[in-house]
LORO-517992 format. One record per residue: residue in one letter; x, y, z of N, C-alpha, C in turn. Coordinates in nm, 4 decimals, padded with zeros to 6 digits. Last residue first. Example, Ala and Ser with C-alpha at 12.3 -4.5 7.8 and 13.67 -1.06 7.14 Angstrom:
# LORO-517992
REC  aa       n_x       n_y       n_z      ca_x      ca_y      ca_z       c_x       c_y       c_z
REC   s   01.2850  -00.2250   00.7080   01.3670  -00.1060   00.7140   01.2900   00.0030   00.7870
REC   a   01.3190  -00.5690   00.7800   01.2300  -00.4500   00.7800   01.3200  -00.3300   00.7800
//
This chain:
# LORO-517992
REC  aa       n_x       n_y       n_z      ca_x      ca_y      ca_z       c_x       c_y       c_z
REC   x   10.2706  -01.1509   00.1447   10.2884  -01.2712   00.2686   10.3610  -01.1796   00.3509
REC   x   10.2213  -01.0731  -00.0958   10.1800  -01.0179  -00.0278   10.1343  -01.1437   00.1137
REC   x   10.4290  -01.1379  -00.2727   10.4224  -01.0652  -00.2672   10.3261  -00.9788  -00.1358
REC   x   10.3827  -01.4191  -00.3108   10.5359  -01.3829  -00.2611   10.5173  -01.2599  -00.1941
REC   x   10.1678  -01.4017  -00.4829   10.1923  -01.4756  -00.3871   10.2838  -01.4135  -00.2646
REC   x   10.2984  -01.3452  -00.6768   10.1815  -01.2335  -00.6392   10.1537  -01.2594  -00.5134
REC   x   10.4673  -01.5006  -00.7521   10.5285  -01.4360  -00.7503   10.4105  -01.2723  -00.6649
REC   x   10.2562  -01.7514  -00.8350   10.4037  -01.7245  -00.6964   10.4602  -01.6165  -00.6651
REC   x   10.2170  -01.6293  -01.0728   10.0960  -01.6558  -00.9251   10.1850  -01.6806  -00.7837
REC   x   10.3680  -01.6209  -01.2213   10.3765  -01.5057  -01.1779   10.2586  -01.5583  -01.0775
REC   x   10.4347  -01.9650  -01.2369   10.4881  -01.8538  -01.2101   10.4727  -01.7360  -01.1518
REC   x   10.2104  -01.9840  -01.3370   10.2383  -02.0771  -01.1948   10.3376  -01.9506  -01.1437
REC   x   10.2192  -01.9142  -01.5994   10.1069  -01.8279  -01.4806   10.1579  -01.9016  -01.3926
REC   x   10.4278  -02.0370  -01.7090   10.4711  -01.8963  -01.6909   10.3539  -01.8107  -01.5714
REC   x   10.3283  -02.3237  -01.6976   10.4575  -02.2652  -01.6197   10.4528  -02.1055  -01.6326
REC   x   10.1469  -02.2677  -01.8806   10.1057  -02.2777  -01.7357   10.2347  -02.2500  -01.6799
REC   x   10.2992  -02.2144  -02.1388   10.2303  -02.0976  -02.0737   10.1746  -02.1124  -01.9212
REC   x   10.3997  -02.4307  -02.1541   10.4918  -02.3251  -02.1285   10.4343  -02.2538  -02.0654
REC   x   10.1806  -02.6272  -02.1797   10.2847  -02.6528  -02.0542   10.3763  -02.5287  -02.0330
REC   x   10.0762  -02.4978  -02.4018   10.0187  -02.4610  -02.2811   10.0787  -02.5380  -02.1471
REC   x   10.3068  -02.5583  -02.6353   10.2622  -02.4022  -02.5769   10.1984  -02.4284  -02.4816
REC   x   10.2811  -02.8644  -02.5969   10.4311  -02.7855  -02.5454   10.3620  -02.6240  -02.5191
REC   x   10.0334  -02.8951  -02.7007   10.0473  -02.9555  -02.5595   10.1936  -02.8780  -02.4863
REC   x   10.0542  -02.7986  -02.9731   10.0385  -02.6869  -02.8700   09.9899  -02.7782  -02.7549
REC   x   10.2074  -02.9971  -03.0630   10.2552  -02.8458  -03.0361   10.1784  -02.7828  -03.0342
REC   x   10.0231  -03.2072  -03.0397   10.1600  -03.1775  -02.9892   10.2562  -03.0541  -02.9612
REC   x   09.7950  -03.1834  -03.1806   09.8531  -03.1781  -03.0221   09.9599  -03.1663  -02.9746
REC   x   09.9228  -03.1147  -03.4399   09.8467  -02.9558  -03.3773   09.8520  -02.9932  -03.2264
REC   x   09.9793  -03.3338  -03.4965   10.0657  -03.2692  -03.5142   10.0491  -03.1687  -03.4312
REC   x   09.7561  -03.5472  -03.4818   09.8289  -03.5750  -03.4313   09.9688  -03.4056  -03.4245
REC   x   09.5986  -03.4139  -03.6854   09.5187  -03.3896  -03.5689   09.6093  -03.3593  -03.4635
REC   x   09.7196  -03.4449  -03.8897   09.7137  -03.3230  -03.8465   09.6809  -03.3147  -03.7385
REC   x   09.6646  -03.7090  -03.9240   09.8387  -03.6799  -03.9101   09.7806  -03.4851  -03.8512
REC   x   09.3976  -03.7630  -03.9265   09.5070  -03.8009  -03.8189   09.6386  -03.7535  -03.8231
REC   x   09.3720  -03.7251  -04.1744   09.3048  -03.6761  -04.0907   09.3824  -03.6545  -03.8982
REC   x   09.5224  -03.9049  -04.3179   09.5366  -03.7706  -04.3022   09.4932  -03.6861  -04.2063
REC   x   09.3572  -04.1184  -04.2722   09.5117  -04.0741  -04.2001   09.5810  -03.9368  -04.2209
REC   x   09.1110  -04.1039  -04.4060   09.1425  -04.1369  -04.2199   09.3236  -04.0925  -04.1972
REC   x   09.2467  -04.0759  -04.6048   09.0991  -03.9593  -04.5612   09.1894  -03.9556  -04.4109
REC   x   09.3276  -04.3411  -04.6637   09.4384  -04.1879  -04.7092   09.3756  -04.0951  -04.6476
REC   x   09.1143  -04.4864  -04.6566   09.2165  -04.5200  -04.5701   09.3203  -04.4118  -04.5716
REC   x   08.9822  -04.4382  -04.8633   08.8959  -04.3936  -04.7322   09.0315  -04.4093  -04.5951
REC   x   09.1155  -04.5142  -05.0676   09.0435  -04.3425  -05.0777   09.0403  -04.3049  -04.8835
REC   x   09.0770  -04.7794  -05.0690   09.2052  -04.6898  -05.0404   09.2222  -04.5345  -05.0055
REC   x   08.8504  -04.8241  -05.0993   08.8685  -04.8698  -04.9614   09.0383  -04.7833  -04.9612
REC   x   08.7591  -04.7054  -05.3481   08.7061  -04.6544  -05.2060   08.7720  -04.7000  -05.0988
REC   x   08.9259  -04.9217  -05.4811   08.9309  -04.7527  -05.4889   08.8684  -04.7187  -05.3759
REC   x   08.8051  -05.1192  -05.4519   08.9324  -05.1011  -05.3608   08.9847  -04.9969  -05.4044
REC   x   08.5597  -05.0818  -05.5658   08.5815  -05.0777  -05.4041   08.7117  -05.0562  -05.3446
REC   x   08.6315  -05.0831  -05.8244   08.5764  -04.9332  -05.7305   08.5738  -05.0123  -05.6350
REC   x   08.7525  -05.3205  -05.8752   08.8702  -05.2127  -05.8814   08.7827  -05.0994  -05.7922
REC   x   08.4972  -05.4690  -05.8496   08.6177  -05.5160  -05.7548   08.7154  -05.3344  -05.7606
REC   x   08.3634  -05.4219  -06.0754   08.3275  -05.3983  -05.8977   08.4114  -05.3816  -05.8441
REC   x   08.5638  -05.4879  -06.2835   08.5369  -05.3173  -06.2635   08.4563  -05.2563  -06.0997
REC   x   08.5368  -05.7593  -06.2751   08.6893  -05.6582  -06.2152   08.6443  -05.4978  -06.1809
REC   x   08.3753  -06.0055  -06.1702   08.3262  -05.8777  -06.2237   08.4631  -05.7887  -06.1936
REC   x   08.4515  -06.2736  -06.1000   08.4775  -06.2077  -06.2479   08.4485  -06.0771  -06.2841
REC   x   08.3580  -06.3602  -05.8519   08.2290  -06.3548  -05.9928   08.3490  -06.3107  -06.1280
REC   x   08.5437  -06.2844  -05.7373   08.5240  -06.4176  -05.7595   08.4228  -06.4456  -05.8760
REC   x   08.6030  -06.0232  -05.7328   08.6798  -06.1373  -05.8161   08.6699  -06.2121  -05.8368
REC   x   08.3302  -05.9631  -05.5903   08.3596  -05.8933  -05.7781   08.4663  -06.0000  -05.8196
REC   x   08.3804  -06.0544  -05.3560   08.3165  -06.0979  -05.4300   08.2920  -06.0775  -05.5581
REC   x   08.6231  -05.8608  -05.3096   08.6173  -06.0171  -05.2957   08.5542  -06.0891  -05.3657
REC   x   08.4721  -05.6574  -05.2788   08.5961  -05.6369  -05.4038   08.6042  -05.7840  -05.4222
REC   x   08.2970  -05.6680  -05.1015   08.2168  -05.6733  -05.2110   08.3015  -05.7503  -05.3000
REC   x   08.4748  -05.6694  -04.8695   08.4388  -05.7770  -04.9018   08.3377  -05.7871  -05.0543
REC   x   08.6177  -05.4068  -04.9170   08.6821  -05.5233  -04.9168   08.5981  -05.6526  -04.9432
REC   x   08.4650  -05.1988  -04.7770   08.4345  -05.2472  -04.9406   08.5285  -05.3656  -04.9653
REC   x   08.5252  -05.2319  -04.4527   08.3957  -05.2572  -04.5343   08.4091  -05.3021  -04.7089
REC   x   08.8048  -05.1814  -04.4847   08.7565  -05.3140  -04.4586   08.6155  -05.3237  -04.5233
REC   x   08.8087  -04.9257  -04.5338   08.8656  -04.9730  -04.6040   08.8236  -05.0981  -04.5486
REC   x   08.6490  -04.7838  -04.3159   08.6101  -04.7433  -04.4293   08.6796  -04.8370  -04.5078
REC   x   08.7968  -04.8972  -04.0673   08.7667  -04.9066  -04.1215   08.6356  -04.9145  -04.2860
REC   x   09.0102  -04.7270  -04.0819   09.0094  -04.9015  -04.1477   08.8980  -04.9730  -04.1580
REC   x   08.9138  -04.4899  -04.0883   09.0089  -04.5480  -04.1962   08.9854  -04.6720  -04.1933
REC   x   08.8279  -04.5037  -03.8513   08.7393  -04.5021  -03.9166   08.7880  -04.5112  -04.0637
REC   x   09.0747  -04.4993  -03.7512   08.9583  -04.6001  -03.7007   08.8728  -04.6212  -03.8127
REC   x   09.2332  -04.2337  -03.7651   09.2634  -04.4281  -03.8666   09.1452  -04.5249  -03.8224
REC   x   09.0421  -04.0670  -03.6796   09.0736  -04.1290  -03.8119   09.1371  -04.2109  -03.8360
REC   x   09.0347  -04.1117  -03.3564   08.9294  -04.1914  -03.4893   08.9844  -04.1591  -03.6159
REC   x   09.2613  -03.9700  -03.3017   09.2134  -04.1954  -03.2912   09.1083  -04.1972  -03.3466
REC   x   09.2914  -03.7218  -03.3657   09.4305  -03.8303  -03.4035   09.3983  -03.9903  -03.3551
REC   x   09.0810  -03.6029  -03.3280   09.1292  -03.6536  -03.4839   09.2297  -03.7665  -03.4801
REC   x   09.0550  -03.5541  -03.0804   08.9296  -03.6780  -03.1685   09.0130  -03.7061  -03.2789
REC   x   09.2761  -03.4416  -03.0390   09.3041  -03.5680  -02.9955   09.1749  -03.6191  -03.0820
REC   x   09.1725  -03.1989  -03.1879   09.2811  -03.2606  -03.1809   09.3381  -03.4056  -03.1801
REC   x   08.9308  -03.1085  -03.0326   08.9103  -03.1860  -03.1304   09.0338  -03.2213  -03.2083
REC   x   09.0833  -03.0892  -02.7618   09.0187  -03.2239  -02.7685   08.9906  -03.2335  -02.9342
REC   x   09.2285  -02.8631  -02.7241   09.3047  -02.9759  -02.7655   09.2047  -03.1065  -02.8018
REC   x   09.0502  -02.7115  -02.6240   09.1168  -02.6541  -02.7273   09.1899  -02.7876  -02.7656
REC   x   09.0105  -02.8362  -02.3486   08.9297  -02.8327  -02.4391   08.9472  -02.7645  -02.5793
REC   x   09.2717  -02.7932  -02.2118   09.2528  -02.9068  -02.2518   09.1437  -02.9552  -02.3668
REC   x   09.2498  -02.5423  -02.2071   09.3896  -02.5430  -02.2923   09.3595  -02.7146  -02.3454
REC   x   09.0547  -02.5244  -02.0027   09.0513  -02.4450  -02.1645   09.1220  -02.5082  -02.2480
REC   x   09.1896  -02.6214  -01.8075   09.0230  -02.6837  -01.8356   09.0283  -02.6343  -01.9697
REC   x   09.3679  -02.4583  -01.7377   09.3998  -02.6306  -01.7443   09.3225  -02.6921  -01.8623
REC   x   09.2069  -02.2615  -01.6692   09.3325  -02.2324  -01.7998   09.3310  -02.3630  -01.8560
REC   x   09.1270  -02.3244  -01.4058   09.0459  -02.3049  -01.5345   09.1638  -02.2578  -01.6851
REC   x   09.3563  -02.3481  -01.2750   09.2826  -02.4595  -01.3167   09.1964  -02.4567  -01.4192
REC   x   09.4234  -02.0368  -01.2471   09.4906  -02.1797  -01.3225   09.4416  -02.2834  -01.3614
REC   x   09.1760  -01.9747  -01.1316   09.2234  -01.9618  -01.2444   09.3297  -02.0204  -01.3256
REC   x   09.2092  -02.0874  -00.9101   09.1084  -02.1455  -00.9576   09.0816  -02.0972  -01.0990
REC   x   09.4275  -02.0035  -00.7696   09.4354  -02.1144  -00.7739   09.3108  -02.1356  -00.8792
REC   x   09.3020  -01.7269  -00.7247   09.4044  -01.7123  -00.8367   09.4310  -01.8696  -00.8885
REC   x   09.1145  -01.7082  -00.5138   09.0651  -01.7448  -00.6491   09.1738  -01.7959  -00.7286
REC   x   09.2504  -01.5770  -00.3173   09.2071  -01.6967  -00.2986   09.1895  -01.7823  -00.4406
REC   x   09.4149  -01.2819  -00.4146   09.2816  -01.3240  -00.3721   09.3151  -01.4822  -00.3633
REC   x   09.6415  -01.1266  -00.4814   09.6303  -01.1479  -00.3643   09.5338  -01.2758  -00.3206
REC   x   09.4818  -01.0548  -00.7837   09.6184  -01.0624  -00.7074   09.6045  -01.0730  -00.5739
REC   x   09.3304  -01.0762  -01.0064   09.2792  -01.1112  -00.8389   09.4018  -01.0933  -00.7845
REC   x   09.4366  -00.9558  -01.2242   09.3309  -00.8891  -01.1621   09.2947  -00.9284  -01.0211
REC   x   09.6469  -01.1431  -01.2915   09.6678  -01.0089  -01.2291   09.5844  -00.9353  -01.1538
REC   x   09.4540  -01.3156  -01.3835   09.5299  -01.3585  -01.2938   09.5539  -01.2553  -01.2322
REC   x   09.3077  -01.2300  -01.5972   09.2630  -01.2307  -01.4896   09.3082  -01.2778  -01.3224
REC   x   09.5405  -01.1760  -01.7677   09.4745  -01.0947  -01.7028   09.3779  -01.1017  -01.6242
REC   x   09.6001  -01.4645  -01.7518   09.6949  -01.3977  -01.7576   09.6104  -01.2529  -01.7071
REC   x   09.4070  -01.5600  -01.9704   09.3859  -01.6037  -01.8159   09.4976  -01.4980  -01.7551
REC   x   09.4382  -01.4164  -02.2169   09.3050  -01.3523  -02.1182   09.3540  -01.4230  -01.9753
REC   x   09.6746  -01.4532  -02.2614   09.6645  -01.3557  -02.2525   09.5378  -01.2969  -02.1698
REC   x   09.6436  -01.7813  -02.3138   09.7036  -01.7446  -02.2363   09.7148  -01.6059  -02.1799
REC   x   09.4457  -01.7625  -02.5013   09.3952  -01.8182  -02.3852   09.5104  -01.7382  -02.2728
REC   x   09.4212  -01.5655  -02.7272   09.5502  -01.6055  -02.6679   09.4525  -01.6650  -02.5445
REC   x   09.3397  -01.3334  -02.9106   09.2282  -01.4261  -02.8460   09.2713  -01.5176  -02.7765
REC   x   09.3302  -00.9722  -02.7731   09.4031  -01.0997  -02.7756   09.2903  -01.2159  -02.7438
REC   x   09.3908  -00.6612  -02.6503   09.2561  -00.7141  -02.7427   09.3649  -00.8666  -02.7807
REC   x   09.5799  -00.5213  -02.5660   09.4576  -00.5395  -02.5059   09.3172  -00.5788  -02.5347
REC   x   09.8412  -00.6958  -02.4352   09.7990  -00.6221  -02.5972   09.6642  -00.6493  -02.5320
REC   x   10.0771  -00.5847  -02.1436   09.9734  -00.6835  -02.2238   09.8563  -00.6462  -02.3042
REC   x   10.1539  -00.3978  -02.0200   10.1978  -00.4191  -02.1174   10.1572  -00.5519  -02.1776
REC   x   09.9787  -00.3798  -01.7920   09.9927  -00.2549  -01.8669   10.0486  -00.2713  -01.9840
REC   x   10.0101  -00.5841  -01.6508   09.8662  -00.6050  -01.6742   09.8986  -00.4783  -01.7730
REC   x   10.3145  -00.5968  -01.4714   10.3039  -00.6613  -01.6409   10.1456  -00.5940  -01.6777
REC   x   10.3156  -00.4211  -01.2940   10.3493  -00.3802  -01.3990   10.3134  -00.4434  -01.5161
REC   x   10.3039  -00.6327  -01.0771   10.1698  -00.5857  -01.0986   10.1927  -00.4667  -01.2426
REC   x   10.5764  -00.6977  -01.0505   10.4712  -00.7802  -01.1213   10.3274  -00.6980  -01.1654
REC   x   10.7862  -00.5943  -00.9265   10.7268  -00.5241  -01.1104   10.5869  -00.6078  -01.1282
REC   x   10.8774  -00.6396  -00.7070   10.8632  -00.5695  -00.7039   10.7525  -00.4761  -00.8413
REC   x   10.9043  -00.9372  -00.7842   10.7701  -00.9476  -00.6857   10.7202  -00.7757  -00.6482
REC   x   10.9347  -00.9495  -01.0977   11.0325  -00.9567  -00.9771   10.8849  -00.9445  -00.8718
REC   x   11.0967  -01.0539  -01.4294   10.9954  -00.9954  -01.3402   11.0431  -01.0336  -01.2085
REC   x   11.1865  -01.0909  -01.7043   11.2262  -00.9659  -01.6090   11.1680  -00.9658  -01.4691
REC   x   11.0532  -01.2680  -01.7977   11.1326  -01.3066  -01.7639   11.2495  -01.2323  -01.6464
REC   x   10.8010  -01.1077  -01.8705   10.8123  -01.2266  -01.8180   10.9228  -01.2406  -01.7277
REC   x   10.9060  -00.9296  -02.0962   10.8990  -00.8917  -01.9533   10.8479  -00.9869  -01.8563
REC   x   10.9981  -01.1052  -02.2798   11.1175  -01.0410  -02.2198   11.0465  -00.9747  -02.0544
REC   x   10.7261  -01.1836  -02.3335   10.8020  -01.3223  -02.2763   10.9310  -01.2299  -02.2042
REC   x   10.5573  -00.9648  -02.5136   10.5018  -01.0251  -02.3693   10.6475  -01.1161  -02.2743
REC   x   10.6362  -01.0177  -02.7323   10.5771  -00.8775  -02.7085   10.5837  -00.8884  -02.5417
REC   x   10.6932  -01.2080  -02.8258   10.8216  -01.1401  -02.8418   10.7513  -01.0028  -02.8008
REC   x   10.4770  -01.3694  -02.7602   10.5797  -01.4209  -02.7173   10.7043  -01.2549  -02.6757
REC   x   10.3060  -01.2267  -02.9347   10.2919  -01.2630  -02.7843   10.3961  -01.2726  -02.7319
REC   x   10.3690  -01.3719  -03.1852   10.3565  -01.1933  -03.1197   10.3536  -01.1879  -03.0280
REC   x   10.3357  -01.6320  -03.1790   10.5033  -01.5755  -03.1596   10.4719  -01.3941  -03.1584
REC   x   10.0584  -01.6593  -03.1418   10.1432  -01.7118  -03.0045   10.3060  -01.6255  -03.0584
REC   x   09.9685  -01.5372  -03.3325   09.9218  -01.4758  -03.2732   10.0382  -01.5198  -03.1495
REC   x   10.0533  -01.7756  -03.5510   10.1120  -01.6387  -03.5514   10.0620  -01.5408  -03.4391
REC   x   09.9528  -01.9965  -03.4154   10.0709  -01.9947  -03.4085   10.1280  -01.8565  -03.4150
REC   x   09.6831  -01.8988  -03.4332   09.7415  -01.9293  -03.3027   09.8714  -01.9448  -03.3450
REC   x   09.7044  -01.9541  -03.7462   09.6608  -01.8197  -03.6855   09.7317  -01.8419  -03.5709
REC   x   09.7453  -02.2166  -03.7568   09.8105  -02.1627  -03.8070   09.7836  -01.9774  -03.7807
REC   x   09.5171  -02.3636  -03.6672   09.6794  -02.3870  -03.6073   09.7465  -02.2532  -03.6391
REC   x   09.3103  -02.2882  -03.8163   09.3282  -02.2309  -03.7553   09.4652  -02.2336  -03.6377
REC   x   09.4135  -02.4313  -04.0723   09.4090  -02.2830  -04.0432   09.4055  -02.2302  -03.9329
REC   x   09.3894  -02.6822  -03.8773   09.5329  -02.6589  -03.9527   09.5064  -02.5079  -04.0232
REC   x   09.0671  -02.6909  -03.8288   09.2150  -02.7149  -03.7281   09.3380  -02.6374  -03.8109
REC   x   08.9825  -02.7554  -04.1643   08.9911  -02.6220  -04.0592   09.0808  -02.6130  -03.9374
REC   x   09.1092  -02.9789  -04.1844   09.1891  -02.8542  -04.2741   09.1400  -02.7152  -04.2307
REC   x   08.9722  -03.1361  -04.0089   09.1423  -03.0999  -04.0074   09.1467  -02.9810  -04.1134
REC   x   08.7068  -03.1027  -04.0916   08.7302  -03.0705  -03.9474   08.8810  -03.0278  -03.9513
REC   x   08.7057  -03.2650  -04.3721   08.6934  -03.0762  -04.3244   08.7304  -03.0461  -04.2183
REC   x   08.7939  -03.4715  -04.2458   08.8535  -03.4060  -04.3311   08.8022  -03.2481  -04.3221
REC   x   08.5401  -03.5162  -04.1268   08.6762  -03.5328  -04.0120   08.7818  -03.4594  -04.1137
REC   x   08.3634  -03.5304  -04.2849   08.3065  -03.4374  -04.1665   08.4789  -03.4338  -04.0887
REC   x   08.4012  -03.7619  -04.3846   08.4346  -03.6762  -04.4748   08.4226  -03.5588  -04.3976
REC   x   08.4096  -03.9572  -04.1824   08.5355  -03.9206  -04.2848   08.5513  -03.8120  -04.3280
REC   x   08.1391  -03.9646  -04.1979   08.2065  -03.9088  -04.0575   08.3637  -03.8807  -04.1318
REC   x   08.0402  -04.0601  -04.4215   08.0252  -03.9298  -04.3352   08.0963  -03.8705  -04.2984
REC   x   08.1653  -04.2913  -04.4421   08.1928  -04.2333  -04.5256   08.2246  -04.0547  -04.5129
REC   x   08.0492  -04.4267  -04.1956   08.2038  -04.3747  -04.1710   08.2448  -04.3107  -04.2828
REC   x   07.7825  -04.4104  -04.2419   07.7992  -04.3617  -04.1855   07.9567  -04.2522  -04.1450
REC   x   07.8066  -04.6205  -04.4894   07.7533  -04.4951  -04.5355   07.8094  -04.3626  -04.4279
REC   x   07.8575  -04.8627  -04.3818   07.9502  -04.7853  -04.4911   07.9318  -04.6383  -04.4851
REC   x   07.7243  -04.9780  -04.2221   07.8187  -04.8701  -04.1423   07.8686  -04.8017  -04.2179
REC   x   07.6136  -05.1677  -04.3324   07.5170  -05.0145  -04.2871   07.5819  -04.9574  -04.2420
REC   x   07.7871  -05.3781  -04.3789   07.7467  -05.2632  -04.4956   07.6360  -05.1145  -04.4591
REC   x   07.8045  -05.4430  -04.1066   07.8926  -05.3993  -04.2169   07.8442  -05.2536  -04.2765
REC   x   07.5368  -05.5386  -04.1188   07.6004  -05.4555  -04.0249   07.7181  -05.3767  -04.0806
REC   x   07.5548  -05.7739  -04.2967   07.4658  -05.6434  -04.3175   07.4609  -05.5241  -04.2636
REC   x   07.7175  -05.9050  -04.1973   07.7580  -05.8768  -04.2917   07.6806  -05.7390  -04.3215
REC   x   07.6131  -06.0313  -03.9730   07.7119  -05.9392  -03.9190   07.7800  -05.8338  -04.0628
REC   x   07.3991  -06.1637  -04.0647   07.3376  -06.0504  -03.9696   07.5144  -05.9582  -04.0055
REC   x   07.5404  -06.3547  -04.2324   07.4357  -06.2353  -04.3153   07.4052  -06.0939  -04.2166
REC   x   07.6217  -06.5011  -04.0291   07.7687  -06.4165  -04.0677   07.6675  -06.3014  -04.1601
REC   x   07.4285  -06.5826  -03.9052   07.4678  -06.4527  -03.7841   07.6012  -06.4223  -03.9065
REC   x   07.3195  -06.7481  -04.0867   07.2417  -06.6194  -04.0746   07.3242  -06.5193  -03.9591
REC   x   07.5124  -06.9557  -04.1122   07.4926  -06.8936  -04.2130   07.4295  -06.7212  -04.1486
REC   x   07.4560  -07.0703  -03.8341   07.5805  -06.9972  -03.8542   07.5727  -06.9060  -03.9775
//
C-alpha cells in the first residue's frame, strides 16, 4: 500500500509542471479571446445597423437586392455565408451553406467552451497538487514551504477561473449572435426559396 500511495504521489507531482503550462497557455489564450470578443462585437453592431433594417424589409420581390448592400470586405462569418447564400439562389446547395455556417459558428466557439471546463480543472487542480507539500512544510515546521505552496495553489486556482469566466462569457454571447444570424439566413433561404417555386 505504501508504494501505490509513492506511485500516485509522484504522479501528482509530475503533473505540476504540466498544468502550470497549460494554465499559463489558457491565460494568454483568454485575454486574446476577450480582444478579439471585442473586435467581433464592434464589427457585429456595424453590421447590424448597416445590414438588419434591410433584413427586415425584405420580400421575395427585393431579396436578390440585399448582395448590393452588403460591406464588401467583412470578416463577419455571417456576412461571408450570407453572400454565398445569395450567390446560389435557387440552387440545391443553399441547404449546405447553412450547415456550413453551423460548422463555423460552432468552431469559433470551441476555444470558448475549452476555456470554460478546463480552467477550473486545471485550477483545482493546480491547487491540489501543492497542497500536499504545504501539509508537509506544517508538519515539519517549515512555514515559509508551506506559505509558497499555498501561494501557488491559490495563484493557480484565480488563473483557472479566470480563465473560465471569459471563456464562459464570450459563449454565451455569441451562442445568441449565431442563433440570430442563422435565423436571419434560414430566413432569406426561404425567402429565395419562395421565390422561385
Amino acid at each position: 500500500m505504501h508504494y501505490i500511495s509513492d506511485i500516485l504521489f509522484w504522479i501528482s507531482t509530475g503533473l505540476f509542471v504540466p498544468v502550470i503550462v497549460l494554465l499559463i497557455y489558457f491565460f494568454c489564450r483568454a485575454l486574446m479571446l476577450a480582444g478579439s470578443f471585442f473586435g467581433q462585437y464592434l464589427d457585429r453592431q456595424r453590421i447590424i445597423k448597416q445590414v438588419q433594417p434591410d433584413i427586415d424589409m425584405l420580400s421575395t420581390d427585393n431579396v436578390n437586392e440585399l448582395a448590393d448592400k452588403l460591406p464588401a470586405k467583412s470578416r463577419s462569418l455571417f456576412v461571408q455565408y450570407l453572400k454565398q447564400l445569395l450567390a446560389a439562389s435557387g440552387h440545391p446547395q443553399m441547404d449546405k451553406i447553412i450547415a456550413d455556417y453551423e460548422n463555423a459558428a460552432d468552431k469559433d466557439l470551441a476555444i470558448s467552451k475549452t476555456l470554460t471546463k478546463m480552467g477550473p480543472m486545471l485550477g483545482l487542480m493546480g491547487t491540489l497538487i501543492p497542497m500536499g507539500p504545504a501539509l508537509v512544510g506544517l508538519s515539519t515546521g517549515d512555514i515559509a514551504s508551506m506559505a509558497y505552496n499555498m501561494q501557488v495553489a491559490f495563484a493557480t486556482t484565480v488563473v483557472g477561473l479566470f480563465s473560465s469566466a471569459v471563456g464562459f462569457a464570450t459563449q454565451q454571447a455569441k451562442q445568441r449572435w449565431y442563433i440570430s444570424e442563422l435565423n436571419n439566413l434560414e430566413y432569406i433561404a426561404n425567402l429565395i426559396k419562395s421565390q422561385h417555386e
